[in-house]
C-alpha positions, 0 to 999 in steps of 0.5 A: 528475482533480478536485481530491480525485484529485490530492490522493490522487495526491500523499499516494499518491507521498509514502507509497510513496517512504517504503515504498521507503524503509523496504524498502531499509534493512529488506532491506539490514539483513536481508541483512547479519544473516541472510543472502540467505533473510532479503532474499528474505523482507522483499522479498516482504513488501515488495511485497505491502504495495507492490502493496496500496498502489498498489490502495488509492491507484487505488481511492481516486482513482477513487472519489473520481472518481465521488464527485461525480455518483454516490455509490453507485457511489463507495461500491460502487467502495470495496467492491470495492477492499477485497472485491480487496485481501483476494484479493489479500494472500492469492493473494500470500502464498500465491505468496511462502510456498507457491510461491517458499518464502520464510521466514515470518517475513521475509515477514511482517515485511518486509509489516507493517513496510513496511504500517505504514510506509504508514499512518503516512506517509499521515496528515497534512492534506493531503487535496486538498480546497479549504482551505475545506472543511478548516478 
């Protein structure tokens, strides 16, 4: 791993550990107002916006991987990513909607809410690149 993976590495453990988090309490306070339909749905949004997480944070640490000896193939590494996260928020969706008949509306609030929760845990400086080069 170099030094820029290991820092994605890190910053990827410290947003999914906050997206747990937030998918606990949102499902155990839906459970307790709307019931177990309610639950099902924020914990089907909740692994939705989980499992793009963990495709980002691979994408991410392999391309930055390749970022030294090949930089197109970083750049098509990262298109592919995106082109596979849009696949698969939809192929989810349609399993957690069409196939498991979950409701709508706790679906999509539990994968914003636990999305929303990822951006802002995944700010900060901490990078993985040498303090020299982030000052």
């Amino acid at each position: 791993m170099t030094v820029m993976s290991d820092g994605i590495a890190r910053r990827g453990r410290t947003v999914l550990i906050a997206q747990f988090l937030v998918a606990a309490i949102s499902a155990s306070l839906a459970f307790w107002y709307a019931g177990p339909g309610a639950f099902s749905g924020v914990v089907g949004g909740a692994v939705i916006a989980i499992t793009l997480m963990l495709v980002l944070g691979y994408t991410m640490r392999k391309a930055s991987e390749l970022a030294v000896e090949s930089p197109q193939t970083s750049m098509n590494v990262m298109y592919v990513g995106a082109v596979v996260r849009f696949v698969l928020v939809l192929v989810l969706f349609g399993i957690a909607l069409g196939g498991l008949k979950l409701s709508a509306l706790y679906t999509v609030a539990g994968f914003v809410g636990v999305m929303i929760v990822g951006v802002l845990a995944s700010r900060g400086r901490d990078s993985g690149r040498p303090m020299s080069k982030t000052d």
